[in-house]
C-alpha positions as CSV (number, residue, x, y, z in Angstrom):
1,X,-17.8,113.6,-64.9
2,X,-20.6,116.2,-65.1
3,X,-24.3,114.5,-65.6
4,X,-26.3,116.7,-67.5
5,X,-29.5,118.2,-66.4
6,X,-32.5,116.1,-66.9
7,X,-35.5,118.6,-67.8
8,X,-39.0,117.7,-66.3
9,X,-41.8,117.2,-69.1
10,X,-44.5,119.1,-68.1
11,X,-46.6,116.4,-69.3
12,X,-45.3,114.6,-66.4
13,X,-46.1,117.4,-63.8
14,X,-50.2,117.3,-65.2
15,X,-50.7,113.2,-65.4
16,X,-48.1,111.7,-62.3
17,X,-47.3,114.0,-60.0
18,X,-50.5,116.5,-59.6
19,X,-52.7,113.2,-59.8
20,X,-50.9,111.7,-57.1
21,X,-50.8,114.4,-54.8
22,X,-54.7,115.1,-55.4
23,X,-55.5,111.4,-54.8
24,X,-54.1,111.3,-51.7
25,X,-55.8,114.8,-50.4
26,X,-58.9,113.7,-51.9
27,X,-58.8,110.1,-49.9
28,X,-57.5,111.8,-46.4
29,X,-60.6,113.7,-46.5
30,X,-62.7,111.3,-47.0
31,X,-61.2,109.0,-44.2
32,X,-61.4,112.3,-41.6
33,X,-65.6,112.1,-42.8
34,X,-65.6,108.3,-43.0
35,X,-63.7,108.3,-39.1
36,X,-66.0,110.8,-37.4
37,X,-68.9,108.2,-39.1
38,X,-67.6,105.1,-37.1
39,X,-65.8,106.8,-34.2
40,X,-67.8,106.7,-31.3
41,X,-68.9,109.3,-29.1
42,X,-69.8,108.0,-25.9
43,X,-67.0,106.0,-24.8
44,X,-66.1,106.8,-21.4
45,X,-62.2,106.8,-20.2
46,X,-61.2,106.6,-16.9
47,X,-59.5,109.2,-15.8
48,X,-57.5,107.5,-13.3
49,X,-56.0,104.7,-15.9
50,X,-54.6,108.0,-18.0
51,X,-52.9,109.4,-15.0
52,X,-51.4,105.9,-14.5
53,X,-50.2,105.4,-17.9
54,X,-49.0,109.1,-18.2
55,X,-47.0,108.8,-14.7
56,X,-45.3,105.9,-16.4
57,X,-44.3,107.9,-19.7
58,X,-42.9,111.1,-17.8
59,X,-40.9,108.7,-15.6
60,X,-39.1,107.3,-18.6
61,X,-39.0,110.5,-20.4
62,X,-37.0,112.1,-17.3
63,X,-34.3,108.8,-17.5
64,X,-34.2,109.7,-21.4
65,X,-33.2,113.3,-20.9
66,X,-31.5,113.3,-17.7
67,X,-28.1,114.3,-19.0
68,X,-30.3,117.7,-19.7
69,X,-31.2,119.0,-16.9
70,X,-29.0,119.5,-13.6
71,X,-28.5,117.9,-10.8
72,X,-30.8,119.6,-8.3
73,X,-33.2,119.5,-10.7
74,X,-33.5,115.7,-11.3
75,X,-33.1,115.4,-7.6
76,X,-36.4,116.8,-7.1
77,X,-37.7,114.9,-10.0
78,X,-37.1,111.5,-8.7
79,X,-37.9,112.4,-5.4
80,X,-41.7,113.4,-6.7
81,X,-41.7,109.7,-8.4
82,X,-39.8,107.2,-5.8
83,X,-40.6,109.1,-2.4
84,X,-41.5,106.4,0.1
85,X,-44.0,108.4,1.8
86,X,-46.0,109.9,-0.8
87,X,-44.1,109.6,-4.3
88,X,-45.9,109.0,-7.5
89,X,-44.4,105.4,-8.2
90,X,-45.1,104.2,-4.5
91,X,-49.2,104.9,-4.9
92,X,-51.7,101.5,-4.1
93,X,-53.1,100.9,-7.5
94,X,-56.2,99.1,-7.6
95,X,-56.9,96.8,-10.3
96,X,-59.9,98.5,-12.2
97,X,-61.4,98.3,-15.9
98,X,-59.7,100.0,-18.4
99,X,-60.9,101.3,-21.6
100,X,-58.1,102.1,-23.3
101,X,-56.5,98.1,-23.1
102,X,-56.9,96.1,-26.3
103,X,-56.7,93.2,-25.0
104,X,-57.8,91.0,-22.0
105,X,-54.3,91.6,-19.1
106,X,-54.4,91.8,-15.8
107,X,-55.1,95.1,-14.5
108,X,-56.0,96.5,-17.5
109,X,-59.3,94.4,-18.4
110,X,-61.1,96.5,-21.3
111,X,-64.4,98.1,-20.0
112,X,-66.3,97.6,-23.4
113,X,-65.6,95.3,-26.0
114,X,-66.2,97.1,-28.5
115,X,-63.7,99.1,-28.3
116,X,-61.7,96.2,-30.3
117,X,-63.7,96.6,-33.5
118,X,-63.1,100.6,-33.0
119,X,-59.4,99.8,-33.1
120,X,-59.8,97.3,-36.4
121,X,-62.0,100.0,-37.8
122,X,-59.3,103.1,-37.4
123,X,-56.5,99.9,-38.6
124,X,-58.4,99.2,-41.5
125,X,-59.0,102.5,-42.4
126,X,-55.5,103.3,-42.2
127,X,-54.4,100.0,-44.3
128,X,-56.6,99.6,-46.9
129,X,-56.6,103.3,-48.7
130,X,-52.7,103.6,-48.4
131,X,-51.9,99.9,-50.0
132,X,-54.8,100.8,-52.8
133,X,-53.4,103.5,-53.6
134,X,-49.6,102.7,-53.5
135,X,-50.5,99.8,-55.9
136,X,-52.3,101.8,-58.1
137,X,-48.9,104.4,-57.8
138,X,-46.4,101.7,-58.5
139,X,-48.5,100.1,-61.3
140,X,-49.2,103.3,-63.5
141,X,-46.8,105.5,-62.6
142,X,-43.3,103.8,-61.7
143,X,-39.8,104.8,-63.1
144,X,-40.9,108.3,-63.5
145,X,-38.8,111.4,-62.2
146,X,-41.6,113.7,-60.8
147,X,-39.7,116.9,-59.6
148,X,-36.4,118.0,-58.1
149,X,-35.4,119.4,-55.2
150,X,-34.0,122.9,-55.1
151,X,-31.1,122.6,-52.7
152,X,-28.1,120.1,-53.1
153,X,-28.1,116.2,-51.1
154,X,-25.8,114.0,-50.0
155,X,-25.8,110.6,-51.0
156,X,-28.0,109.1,-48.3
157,X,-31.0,110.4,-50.0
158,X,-30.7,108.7,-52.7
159,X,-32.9,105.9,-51.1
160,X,-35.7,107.8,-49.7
161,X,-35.8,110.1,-52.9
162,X,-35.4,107.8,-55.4
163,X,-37.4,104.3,-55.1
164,X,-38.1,102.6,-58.1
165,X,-35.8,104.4,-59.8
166,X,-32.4,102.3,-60.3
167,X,-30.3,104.8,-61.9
168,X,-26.5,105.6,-60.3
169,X,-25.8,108.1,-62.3
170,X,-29.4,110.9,-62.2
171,X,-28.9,113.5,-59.9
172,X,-29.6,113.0,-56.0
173,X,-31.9,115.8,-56.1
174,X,-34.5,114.4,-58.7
175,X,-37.7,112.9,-57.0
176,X,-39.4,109.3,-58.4
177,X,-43.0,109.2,-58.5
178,X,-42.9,106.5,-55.7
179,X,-41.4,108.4,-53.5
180,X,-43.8,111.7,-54.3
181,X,-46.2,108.9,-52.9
182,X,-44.3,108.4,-49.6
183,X,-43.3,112.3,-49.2
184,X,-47.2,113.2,-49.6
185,X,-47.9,110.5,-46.9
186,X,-46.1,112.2,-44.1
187,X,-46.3,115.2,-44.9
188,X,-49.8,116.0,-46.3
189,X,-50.4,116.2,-42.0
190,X,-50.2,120.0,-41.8
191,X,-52.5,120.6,-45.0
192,X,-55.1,118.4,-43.2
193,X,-55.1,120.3,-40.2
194,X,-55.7,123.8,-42.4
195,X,-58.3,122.8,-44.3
196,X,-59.8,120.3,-41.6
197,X,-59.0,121.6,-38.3
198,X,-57.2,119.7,-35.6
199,X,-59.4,116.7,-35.6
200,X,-57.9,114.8,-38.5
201,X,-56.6,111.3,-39.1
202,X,-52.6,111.3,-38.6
203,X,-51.2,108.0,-40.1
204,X,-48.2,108.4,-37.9
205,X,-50.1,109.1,-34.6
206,X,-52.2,106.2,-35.3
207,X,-49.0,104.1,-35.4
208,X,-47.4,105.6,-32.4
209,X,-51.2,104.6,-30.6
210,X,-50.2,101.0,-31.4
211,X,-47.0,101.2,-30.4
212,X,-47.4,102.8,-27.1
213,X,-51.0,100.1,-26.4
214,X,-49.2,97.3,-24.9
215,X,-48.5,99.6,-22.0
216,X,-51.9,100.5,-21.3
217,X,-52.7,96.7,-21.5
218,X,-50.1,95.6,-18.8
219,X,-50.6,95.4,-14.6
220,X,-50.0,99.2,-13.4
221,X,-48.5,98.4,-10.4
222,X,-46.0,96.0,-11.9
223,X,-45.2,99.0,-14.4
224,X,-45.1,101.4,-11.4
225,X,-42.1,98.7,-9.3
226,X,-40.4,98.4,-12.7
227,X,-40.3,102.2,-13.4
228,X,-39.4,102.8,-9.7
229,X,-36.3,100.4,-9.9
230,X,-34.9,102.1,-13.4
231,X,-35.4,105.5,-12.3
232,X,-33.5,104.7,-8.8
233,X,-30.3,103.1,-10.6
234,X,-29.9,106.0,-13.2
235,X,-26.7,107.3,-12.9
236,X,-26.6,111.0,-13.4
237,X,-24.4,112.5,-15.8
238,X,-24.9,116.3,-17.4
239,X,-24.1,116.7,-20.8
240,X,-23.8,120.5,-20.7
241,X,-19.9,120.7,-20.2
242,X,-18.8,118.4,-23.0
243,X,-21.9,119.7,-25.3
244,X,-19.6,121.8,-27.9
245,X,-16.8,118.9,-27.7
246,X,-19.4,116.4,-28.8
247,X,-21.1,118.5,-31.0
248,X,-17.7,119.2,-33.5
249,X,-17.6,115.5,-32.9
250,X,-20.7,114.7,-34.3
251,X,-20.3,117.5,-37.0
252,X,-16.6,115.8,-38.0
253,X,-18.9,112.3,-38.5
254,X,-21.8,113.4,-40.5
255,X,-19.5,115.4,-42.8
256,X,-16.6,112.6,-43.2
């Protein structure tokens, strides 16, 4: 069965979708203004407690991708990290202040406390605008279609295009007004950077921040012995060889 076209009022395109779209430009500006306003300037990071967390980072980002690179290669990688004499991971780490903790830990104690009401600030920031104005999305403007892609979808789409919108039979393709919302929230970043330079607030970095804090938080020499033991029982393995094999493989499951 063929479903008919559905044709876009452009009524619609002046009053839901150009309205959303400025809204959210207009209040991503203003939190880059309102953020260089309550972000301070003189907090100090120790350089040393970087280098730490870093070390840790690369460490797992070599067991992550070791299949990549060969064999000599990741020799000499986990010889710079787990060398008894002088590798990275082996280091004496002194337990010092750092900044960059949110919280109280061992080994990590936070050199000013006000760094916490920083962090609440930059949450808050984050939190409040987005669930004002995805309220004030879903209450004025849900159920309507907004735009259309211009290239066909498969069926797993349909979710992530589509919210608010429980219609089987409309066209994978079409785009609801809530998700217009959540497509102009990730991807508004490279706009913000154009008109505002480098130094703008990124929603996702922020959340990747969070994410990744715990670790600055924790005892760096427990992290270091922990690291050390993962990266020593990796068991290498390239990928290269098999690469085409599992790439038809892969190819054969996303199209089946």
């Amino acid at each position: 069965m063929t479903v008919p076209d559905v044709y876009l009022d452009a009524q619609i395109r002046n009053w839901v979708l150009v309205p959303i779209s400025l809204t959210m430009f207009v209040v991503g500006v203003l939190r880059h203004f309102v953020n260089k306003l309550m972000t301070r300037t003189d907090v100090k990071v120790e350089l040393k407690s970087i280098r730490e967390a870093q070390c840790v980072l690369r460490s797992q980002r070599l067991r992550a991708n070791v299949g990549y690179i060969p064999h000599k290669a990741f020799r000499a990688k986990r010889h710079f990290f787990t060398n008894k004499e002088n590798g990275v991971l082996n280091e004496k780490i002194e337990s010092v202040a750092n900044p960059m903790s949110p919280m109280g830990m061992p080994g990590g104690q936070p050199a000013d406390p006000s760094m916490l009401v920083d962090m609440m600030k930059k949450n808050l920031g984050m939190v409040v605008p987005q669930m004002l104005i995805y309220n004030w999305v879903t209450f004025f403007f849900s159920g309507f279609v907004v735009a259309k892609v211009p290239f066909p979808l498969t069926m797993r789409f349909r979710s992530m295009l589509q919210r608010g919108i429980d219609v089987n039979s409309l066209d994978i393709t079409y785009v609801s007004s809530l998700s217009w919302y959540f497509l102009n929230l990730f991807g508004m970043r490279g706009l913000f950077t154009l008109v505002l330079g480098e130094n703008t607030v990124d929603d996702t970095a922020i959340m990747q921040q969070q994410m990744t804090m715990g670790m600055n938080g924790a005892d760096p020499s427990k992290a270091y012995q922990i690291e050390k033991d993962n990266i020593d029982m990796v068991a290498y393995r390239w990928f290269m060889p098999d690469m085409e094999r599992h790439c038809v493989s892969l190819l054969k499951h996303k199209l089946a």
